[in-house]
N, C-alpha and C positions, 0 to 999 in steps of 0.2 A: 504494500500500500504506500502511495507517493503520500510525500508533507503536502501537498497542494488538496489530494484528498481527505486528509487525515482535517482539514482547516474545513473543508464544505461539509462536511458531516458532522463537525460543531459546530457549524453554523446553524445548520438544516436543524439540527439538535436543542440548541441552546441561546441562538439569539434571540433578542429583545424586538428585533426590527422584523416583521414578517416577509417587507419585501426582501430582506437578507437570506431569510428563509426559503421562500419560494424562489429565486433566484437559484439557492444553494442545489434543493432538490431539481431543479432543472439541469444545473450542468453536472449531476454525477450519473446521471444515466451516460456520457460520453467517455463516461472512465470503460467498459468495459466490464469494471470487475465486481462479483457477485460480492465482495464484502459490504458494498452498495446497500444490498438487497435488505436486510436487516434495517439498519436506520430508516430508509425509504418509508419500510413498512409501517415503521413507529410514527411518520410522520402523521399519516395517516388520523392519527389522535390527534393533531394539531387543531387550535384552535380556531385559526387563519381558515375559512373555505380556499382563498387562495395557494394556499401551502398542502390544502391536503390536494386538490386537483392537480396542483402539480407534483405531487407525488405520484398518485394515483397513473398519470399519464408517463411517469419515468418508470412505474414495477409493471405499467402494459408495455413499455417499449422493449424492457429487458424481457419478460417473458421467461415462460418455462415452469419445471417444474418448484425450484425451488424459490421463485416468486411466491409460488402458488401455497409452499410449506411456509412461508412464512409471515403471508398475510391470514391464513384460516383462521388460527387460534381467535383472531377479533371481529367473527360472527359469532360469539361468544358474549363478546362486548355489552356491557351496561349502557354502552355511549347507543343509542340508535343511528345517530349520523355517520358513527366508525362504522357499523355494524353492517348498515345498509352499503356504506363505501366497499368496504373488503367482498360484501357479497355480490353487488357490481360489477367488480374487476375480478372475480373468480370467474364468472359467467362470461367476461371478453374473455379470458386466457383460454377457453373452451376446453377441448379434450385433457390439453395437458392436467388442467385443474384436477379432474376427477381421483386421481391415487391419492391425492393430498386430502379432499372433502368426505371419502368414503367411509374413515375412520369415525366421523362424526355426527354416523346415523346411528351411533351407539353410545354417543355423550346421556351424561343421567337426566342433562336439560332439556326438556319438552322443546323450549325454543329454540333450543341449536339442533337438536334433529329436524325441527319443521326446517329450520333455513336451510341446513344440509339438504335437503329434501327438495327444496326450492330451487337451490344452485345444480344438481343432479339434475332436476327435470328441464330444465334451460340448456343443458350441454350439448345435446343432441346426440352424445356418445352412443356407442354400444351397450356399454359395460353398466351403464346407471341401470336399465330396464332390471336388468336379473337382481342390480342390487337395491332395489326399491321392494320387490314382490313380500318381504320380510315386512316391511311397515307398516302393509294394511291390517298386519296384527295388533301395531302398537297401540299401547295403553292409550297413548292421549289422540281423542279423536281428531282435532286441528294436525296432528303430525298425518295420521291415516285419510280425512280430506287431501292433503299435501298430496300423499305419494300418488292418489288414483289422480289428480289432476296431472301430477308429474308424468302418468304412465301415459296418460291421455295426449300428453305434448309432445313424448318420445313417440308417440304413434308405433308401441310395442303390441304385436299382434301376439307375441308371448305372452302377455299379459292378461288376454281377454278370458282366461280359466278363472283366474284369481278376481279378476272384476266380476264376475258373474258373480261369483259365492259371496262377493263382498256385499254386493247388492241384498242379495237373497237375506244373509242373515246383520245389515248392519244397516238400520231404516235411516240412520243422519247420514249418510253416506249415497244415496239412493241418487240425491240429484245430481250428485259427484260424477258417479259410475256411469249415468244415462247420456250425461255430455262427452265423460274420457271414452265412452265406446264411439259415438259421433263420431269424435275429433280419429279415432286410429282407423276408422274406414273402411272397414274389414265387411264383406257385403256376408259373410259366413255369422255375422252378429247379428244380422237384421231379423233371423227368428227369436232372438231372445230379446231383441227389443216390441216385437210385436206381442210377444208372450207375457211383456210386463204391463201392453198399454191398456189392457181391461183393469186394472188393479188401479194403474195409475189415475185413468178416465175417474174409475168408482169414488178417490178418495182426493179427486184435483182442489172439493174443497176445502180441503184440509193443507193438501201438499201440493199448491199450484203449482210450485217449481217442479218437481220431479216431474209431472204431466206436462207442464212444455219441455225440459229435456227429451223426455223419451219420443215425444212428437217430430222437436228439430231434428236428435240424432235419427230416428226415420227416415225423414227427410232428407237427409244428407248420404243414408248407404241404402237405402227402400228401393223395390224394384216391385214388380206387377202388381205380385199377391199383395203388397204393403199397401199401395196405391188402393186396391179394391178393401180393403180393409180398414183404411183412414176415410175413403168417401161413405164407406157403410155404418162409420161413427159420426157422421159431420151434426146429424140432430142431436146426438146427445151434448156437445159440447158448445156453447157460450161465449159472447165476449171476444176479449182475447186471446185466449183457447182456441175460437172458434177460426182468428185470424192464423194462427199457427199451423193449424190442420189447413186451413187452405194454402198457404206458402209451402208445407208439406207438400202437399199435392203436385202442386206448381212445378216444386223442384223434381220430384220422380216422374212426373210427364215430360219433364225435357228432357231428362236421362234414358227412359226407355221410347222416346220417340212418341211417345202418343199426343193427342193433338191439345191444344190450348183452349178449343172450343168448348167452353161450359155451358153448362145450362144454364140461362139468362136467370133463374129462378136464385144463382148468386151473385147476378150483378150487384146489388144494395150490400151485398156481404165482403164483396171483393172492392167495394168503395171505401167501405169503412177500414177494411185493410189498407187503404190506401191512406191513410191519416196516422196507422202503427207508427209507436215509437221505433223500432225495430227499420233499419237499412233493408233488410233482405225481404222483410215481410210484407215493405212498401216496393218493392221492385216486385217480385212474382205477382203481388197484386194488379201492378200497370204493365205488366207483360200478358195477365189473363184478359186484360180489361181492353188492351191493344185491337185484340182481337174481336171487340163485341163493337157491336153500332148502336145498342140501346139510349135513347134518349139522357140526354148528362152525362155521359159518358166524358164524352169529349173536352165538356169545361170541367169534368172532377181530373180530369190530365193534365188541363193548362194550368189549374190550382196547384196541385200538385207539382209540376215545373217551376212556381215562384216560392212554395213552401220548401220544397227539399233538395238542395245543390247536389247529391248526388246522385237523383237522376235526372237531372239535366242534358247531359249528354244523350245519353237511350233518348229522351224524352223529342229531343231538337232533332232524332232522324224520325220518331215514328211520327209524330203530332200533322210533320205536312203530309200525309199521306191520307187526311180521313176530312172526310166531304164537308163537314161541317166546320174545320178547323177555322177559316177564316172569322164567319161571321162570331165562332163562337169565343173567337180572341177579343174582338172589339166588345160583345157583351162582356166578357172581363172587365176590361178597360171603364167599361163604364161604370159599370157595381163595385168596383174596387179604387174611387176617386181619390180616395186618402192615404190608399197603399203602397208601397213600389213595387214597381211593376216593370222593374227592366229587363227581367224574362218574354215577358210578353211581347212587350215592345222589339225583343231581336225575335222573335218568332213570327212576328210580323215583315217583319225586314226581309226574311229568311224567303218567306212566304210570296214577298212581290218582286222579291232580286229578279226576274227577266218579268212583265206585265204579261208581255204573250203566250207567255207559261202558266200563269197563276194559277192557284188552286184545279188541277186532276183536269190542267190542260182546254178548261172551258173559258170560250171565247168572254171576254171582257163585256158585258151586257150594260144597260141601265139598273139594273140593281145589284150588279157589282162594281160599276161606278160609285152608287151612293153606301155602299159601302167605304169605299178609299176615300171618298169624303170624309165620313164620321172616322174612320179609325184616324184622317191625317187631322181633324180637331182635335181628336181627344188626345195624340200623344204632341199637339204641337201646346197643348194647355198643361203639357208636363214639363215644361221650362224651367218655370221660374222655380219648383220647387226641386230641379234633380239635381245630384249632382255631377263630377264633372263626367264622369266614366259612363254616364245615363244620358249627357245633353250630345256626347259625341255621336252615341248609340240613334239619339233621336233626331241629328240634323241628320246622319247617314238613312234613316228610315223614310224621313220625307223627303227626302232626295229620290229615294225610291218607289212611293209613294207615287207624288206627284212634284217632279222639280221645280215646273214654273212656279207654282204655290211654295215652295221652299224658297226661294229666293225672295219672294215677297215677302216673306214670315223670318226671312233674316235679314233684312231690310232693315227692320226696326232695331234690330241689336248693332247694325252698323251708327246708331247714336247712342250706344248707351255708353255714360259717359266714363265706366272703366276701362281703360287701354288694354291691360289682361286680359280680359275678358272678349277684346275683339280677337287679340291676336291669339288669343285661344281657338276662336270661330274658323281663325283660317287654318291655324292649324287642323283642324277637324275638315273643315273642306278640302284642304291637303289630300284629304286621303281618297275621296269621292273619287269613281269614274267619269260622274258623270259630265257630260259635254259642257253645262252651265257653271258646273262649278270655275272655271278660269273666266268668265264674266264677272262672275259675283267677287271674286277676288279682286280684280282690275279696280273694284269700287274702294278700294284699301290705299290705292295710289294717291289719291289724295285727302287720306286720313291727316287730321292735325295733328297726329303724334309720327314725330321721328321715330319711333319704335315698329309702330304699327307699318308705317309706310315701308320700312325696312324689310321686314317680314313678309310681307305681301310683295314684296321687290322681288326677295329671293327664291318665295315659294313659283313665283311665276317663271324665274327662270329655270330652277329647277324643273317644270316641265316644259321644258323647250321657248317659251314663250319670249321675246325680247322684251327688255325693258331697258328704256335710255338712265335712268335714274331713281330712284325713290323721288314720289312726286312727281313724275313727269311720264305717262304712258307712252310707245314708242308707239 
């Protein structure tokens, strides 16, 4: 060991100054040598957040195993912020960790086995599966939760003997078991998850959880017989419940190919799925509902589009594809005068990007002219209150829309008397294709702000257009 490291490691140790500290443990990760690894670890304890992260990020650069022996002993720790730290960085050092943590699914602490237990299920190793299967015995049931979610992550198909019995004779354990079978995917589990959902249906009063486990994890490895046996339960269950079994569904109809066509008789069942807390149970619901042309249909999707960002995406290829979409965005727009609505308003956009396209290719009529009327009032009377990312969206909209009528309708913003604020405009008309947009710009040329004028100077050259000066059109 150098005198130079022998000085950073009573630093890292014993200064008064943190950033002397955190400094120190930064440059001994560069020494090489594992005498390092020790003090590092201790740093860890530090009271500094700054001193222990850079520790933390010098015992993950060194690595290995004995990193790994010598941060454990402090998931042990009284401190929770040590505690949680060392367990952190067990979990990045991955496989190596494990020989190091394995010993300490045998400490007499409740809460150091569950952490062992915790950092084992995160590894993704081999060797944790087989040495977890001993836990579901343990006395303390938070340790025996632990391990079946842990078996559940290692997606150990070894395991599903032991989860079965677990289930069978350990009822706080049930909801455990119903998701870790889910999660390892095994389509050879799916008769014993069927086999538990008459028990589970019977008693969902009592044990809601375990009745949605055993439903999603269904859901997730279900094939025919599951499908005809979860629609043959759909009366008995309620609610939420009720929402589950149909996302069930949803999901083992796409996997075995069968079709999306429901019986309309759960449109109003699959709308209200469409409001679930739940990501997934809100997407099979608009993926069933896709497919139906039931009256509201169409505006419970476009709700759905400004309610839930992710399905947005799905939502912005299927929406222009259903007859009604047009009109049924502008009824939006209208009923929802006090909401933002800047989904809608690009779904509209979307909608008219070529006019001789619009909406399933039908010629542009008189009542779908006064249609592009009212939609281009009602999103040009969202100005004043959008903001900036919504007013771009909505000059590009009625640009598409109807351009003459844009330009008219940005007319009036060519005197408002913030300067920003125009040359914000142009920058948004910057982006327009369309043919008017470098007219309407030209009207910038002889803005009374040197700024303004500038900008509109530049934007016009940049598309080819000559200009002799700011202030002066060529």
């Amino acid at each position: 060991m150098t005198e130079e490291m022998r000085k950073q490691i009573a630093t890292l140790l014993a200064d008064a100054d943190p950033d002397a500290r955190r400094s120190a443990a930064e440059a001994l990760v560069s020494t090489g040598d594992l005498a390092v690894v020790v003090p590092l670890a201790s740093a860890l304890q530090d009271e500094n957040k700054g001193v222990r992260d850079a520790a933390s990020r010098s015992l993950q650069s060194i690595g290995g195993i004995n990193v790994a022996r010598a941060i454990v002993e402090y998931i042990g720790s009284e401190n929770i912020v040590t505690r949680n730290l060392a367990s952190e960085l067990l979990v990045k050092l991955g496989d190596t960790a494990i020989p190091a943590v394995l010993p300490y699914l045998k400490d007499q602490n409740q809460d150091v086995r569950k952490f062992a237990v915790d950092i084992l299920g995160l590894t993704r190793g081999e060797t944790p599966a087989a040495a977890l299967m001993p836990m579901l015995d343990d006395p303390d049931e938070n340790v025996v939760v632990s391990a079946i979610e842990a078996l559940g992550n290692l997606r150990s198909q070894e395991a599903l003997p032991g989860l079965f019995g677990a289930y069978a004779r350990l009822g706080f354990a049930r909801t455990a078991v119903a998701e870790a079978v889910g999660k390892i995917g095994d389509p050879s589990a799916c008769g014993f998850l069927e086999g538990c959902l008459s028990e589970a249906l019977g008693s969902a009063a009592q044990d809601p959880a375990t009745a949605f486990a055993v439903i999603e994890s269904i859901g997730a490895i279900g094939r025919e017989h599951a499908w005809t046996l979860l629609y043959g339960r759909l009366e008995q269950v309620k609610g939420r419940l009720r929402s589950a079994v149909l996302h069930a569904l949803v999901q083992i109809a796409q996997r075995t190919g069968r079709s999306l066509d429901f019986s309309r008789t759960l449109v109003p069942d699959f709308l209200t799925a469409l409001q679930d807390a739940d990501s997934g149970v809100r997407m099979s619901a608009a993926q069933a509902l896709a497919r139906c042309d039931a009256r509201g249909v169409t505006s419970a999707l476009i709700d759905a589009l400004e309610r839930t960002p992710d399905l947005e995406p799905w939502l912005m290829e299927v929406l222009p594809g259903r007859a009604d979409v047009f009109s049924a965005a502008i009824q939006y727009l209208e009923e929802h005068r006090a909401a933002q609505v800047k989904r809608t308003i690009g779904l509209l956009g979307k909608l008219v990007g070529d006019i001789a396209k619009m909406i399933m290719h039908v010629q542009v009529d008189e009542t779908m002219e006064r249609l592009i009327s009212r939609a281009f009032i009602l999103i040009a009377d969202r100005w004043s209150t959008a903001d900036e990312e919504t007013r771009a969206l909505i000059v590009d909209v009625l640009f598409r829309l109807d351009g003459d009528n844009a330009v008219e309708f940005l007319d009036a913003i060519m005197n408002d008397p913030d300067p920003w604020l125009r040359i914000h405009v142009i920058e948004i008309i910057a982006a327009i294709a369309d043919p008017r947009a470098p007219e309407f710009i030209t009207g910038f040329l002889q803005d009374d702000d040197t700024m303004v004028r500038e900008v509109a100077a530049d934007t016009l050259q940049s598309r080819g257009y000559a200009v002799d000066s700011p202030g002066t059109e060529a």
